[in-house]
C-alpha positions as CSV (number, residue, x, y, z in Angstrom):
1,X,49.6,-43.7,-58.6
2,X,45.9,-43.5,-58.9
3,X,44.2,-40.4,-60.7
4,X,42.9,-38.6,-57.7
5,X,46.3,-39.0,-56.1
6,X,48.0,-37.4,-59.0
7,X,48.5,-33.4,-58.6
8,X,49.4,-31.6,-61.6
9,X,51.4,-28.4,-59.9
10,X,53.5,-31.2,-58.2
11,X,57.1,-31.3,-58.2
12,X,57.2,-34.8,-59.6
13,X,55.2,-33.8,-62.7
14,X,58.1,-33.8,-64.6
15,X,59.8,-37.3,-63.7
16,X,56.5,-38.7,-64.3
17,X,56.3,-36.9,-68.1
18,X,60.0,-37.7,-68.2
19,X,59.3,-41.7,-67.8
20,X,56.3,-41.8,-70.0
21,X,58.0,-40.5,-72.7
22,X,61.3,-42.4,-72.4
23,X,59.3,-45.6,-72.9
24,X,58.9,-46.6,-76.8
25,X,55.7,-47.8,-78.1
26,X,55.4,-50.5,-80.5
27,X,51.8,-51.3,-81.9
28,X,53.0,-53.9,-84.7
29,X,55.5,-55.9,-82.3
30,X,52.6,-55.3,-79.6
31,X,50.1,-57.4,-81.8
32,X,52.1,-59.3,-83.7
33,X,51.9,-62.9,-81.7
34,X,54.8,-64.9,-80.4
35,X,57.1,-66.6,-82.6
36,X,56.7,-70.3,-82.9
37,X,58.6,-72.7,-80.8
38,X,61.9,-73.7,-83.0
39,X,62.0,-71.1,-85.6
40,X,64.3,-67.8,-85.6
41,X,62.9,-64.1,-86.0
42,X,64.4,-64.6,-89.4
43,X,63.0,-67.7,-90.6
44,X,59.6,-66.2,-89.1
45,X,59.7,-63.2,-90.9
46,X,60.5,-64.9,-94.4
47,X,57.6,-67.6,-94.2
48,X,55.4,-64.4,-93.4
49,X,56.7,-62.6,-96.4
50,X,56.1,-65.9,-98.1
51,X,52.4,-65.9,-96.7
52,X,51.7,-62.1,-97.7
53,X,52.8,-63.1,-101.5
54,X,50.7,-66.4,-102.0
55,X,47.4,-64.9,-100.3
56,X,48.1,-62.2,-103.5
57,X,48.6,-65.1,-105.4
58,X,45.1,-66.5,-104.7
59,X,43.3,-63.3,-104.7
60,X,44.9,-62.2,-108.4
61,X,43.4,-66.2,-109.3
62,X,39.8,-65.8,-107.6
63,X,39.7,-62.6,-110.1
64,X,40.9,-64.2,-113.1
65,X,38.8,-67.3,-112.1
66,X,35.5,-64.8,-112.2
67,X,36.7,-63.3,-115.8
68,X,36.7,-66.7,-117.5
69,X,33.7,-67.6,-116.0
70,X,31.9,-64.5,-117.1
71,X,33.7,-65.3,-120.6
72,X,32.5,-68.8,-120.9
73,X,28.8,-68.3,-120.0
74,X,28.7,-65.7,-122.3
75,X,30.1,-68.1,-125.2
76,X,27.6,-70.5,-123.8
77,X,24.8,-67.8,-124.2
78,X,25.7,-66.8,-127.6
79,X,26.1,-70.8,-128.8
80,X,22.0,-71.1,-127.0
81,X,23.1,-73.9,-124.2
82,X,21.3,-74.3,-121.1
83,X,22.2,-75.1,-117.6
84,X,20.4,-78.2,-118.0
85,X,22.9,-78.8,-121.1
86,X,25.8,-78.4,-119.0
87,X,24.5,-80.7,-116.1
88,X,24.0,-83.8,-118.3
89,X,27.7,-83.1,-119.8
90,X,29.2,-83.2,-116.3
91,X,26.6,-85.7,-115.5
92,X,28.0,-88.4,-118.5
93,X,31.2,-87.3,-117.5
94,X,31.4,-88.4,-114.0
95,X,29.4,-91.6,-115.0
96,X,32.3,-92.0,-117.6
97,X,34.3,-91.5,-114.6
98,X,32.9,-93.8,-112.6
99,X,33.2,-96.6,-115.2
100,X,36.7,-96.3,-115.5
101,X,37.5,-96.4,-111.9
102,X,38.8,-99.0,-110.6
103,X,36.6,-99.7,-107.8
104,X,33.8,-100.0,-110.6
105,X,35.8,-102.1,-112.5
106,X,36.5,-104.8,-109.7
107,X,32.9,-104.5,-109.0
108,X,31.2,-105.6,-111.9
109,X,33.9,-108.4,-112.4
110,X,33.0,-109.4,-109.1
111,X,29.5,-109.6,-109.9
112,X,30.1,-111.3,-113.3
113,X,32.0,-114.1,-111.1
114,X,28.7,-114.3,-108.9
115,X,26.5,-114.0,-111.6
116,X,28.4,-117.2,-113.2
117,X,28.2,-119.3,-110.1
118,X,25.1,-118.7,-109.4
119,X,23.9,-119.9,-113.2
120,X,26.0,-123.1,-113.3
121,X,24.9,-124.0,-110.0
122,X,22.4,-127.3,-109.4
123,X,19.9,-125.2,-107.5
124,X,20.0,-122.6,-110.4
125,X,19.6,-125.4,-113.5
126,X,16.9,-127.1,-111.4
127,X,14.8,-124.5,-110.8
128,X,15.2,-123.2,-114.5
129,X,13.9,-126.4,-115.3
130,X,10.9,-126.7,-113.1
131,X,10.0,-123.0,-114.4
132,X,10.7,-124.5,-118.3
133,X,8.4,-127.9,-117.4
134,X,5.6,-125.5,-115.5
135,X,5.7,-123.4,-118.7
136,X,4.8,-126.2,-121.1
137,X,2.4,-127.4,-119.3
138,X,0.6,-124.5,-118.8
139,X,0.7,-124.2,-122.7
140,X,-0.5,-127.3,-122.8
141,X,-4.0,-127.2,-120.7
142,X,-4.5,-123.4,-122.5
143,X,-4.4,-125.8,-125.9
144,X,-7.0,-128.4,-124.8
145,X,-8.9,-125.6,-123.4
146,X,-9.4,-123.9,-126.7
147,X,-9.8,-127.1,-128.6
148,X,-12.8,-128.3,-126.0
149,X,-14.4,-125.3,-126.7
150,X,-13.8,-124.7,-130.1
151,X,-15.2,-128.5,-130.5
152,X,-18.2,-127.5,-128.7
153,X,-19.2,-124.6,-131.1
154,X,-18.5,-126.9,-133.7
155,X,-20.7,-129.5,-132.2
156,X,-23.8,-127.1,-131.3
157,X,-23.5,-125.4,-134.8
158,X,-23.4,-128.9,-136.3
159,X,-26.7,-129.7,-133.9
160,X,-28.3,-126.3,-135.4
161,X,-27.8,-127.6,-138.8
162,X,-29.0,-130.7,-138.8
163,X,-32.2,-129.5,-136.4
164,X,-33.3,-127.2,-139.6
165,X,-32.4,-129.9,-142.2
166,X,-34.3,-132.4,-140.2
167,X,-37.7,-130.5,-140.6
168,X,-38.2,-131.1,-144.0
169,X,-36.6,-134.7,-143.8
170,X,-39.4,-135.7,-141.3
171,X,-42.4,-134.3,-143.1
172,X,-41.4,-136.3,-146.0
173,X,-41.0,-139.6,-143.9
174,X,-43.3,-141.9,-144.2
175,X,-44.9,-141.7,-140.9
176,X,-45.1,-138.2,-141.1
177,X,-47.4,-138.7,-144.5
178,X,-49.5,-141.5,-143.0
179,X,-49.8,-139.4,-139.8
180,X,-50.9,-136.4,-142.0
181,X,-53.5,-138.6,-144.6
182,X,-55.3,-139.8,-141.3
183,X,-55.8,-136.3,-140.1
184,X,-56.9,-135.1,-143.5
185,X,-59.6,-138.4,-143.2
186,X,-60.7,-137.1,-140.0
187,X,-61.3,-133.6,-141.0
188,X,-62.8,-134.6,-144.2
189,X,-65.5,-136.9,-142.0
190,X,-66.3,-133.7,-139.8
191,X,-66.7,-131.3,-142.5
192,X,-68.8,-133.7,-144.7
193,X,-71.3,-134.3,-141.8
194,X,-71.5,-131.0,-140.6
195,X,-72.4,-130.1,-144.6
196,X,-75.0,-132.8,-144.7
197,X,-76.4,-131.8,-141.1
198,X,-76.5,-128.2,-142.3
199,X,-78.5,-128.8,-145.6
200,X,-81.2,-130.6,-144.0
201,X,-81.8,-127.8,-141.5
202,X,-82.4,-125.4,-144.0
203,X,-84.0,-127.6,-147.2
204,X,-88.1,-127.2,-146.6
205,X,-89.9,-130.6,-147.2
206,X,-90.6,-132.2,-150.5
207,X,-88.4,-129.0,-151.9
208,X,-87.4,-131.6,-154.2
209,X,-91.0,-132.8,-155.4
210,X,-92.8,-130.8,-157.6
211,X,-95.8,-129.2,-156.9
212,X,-99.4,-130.8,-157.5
213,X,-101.0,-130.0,-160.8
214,X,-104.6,-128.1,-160.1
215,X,-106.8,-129.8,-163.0
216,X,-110.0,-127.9,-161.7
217,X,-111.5,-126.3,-164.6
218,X,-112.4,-122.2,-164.5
């Protein structure tokens, strides 16, 4: 019945008390959910007792778990390693890991069977060989290059030498000396009768007679 319907002073108040009461009321088996399909009350309630003891399990591990771990980085603390000390440990080990696996292991044998083919094939060996002949001849041209030009220094040094030596060589040729003897002629000519022009400019006449006796008597 709804609320407002219900009257308190009614004659039915105590049927309706009496049938409340009279009902139980069972909160656990209210939210505990159905059983699965197949299995017994029994067999549920062992696999939950089961359930109950390994989730203590765990939780008594997960504390034990955070002791050693406290432990050990205080034993790491005391012996002065890093983090970074402990990364490059785990790091070598799963690379150590790695090596040893299997599908590491069939790799690089796979690629040592490619890396065989590929060096005993014709294509491979010829193209070594163009590389090997390209190389020589590379060393080759740098050669002649350095002895052209170290034959040219030699050759203009050489030039450079024999320019200065040649100096003194040619001024005591003969042609040099002849060459020299007629410009020493010349010059002599010139001076000489510029001397001789210059001394009879300046020499009074009859300087060089002497000077008439006076024989008049005082």
């Amino acid at each position: 019945l709804p609320a407002a319907d219900i009257n308190l002073n009614s004659p039915s108040k105590g049927l309706l008390s009496g049938t409340m009461t009279d009902v139980p009321v069972d909160g656990a088996a209210a939210a505990r959910p159905p059983a699965p399909d197949g299995l017994t009350a029994a067999e549920e309630e062992e696999l939950r007792s089961e359930l109950a003891k390994v989730e203590e399990e765990i939780g008594t591990l997960r504390q034990v778990l955070a002791a050693k771990e406290r432990h050990c980085g205080e034993l790491k603390r005391k012996l002065g390693l890093t983090p970074l000390d402990g990364l490059k440990q785990n790091l070598s080990k799963s690379w150590h890991d790695v090596q040893v696996s299997n599908a590491y292991v069939k790799t690089s044998e796979k690629l040592g069977e490619w890396n065989e083919k590929v060096t005993q094939s014709d294509f491979y060996k010829k193209t070594q060989e163009t590389l090997s002949q390209a190389g020589q001849k590379t060393s080759a041209a740098l050669s002649n290059v350095g002895s052209v030009i170290s034959r040219k220094l030699g050759d203009m040094s050489s030039y450079s030498i024999r320019h200065s030596i040649s100096m003194p060589a040619m001024r005591n040729s003969a042609t040099f000396k002849s060459f020299e003897d007629r410009v020493g002629t010349i010059k002599n000519r010139v001076v000489g009768s510029r001397e001789n022009s210059t001394d009879g400019l300046h020499s009074p006449p009859g300087a060089g007679e002497k000077p008439p006796q006076d024989n008049a008597p005082f």
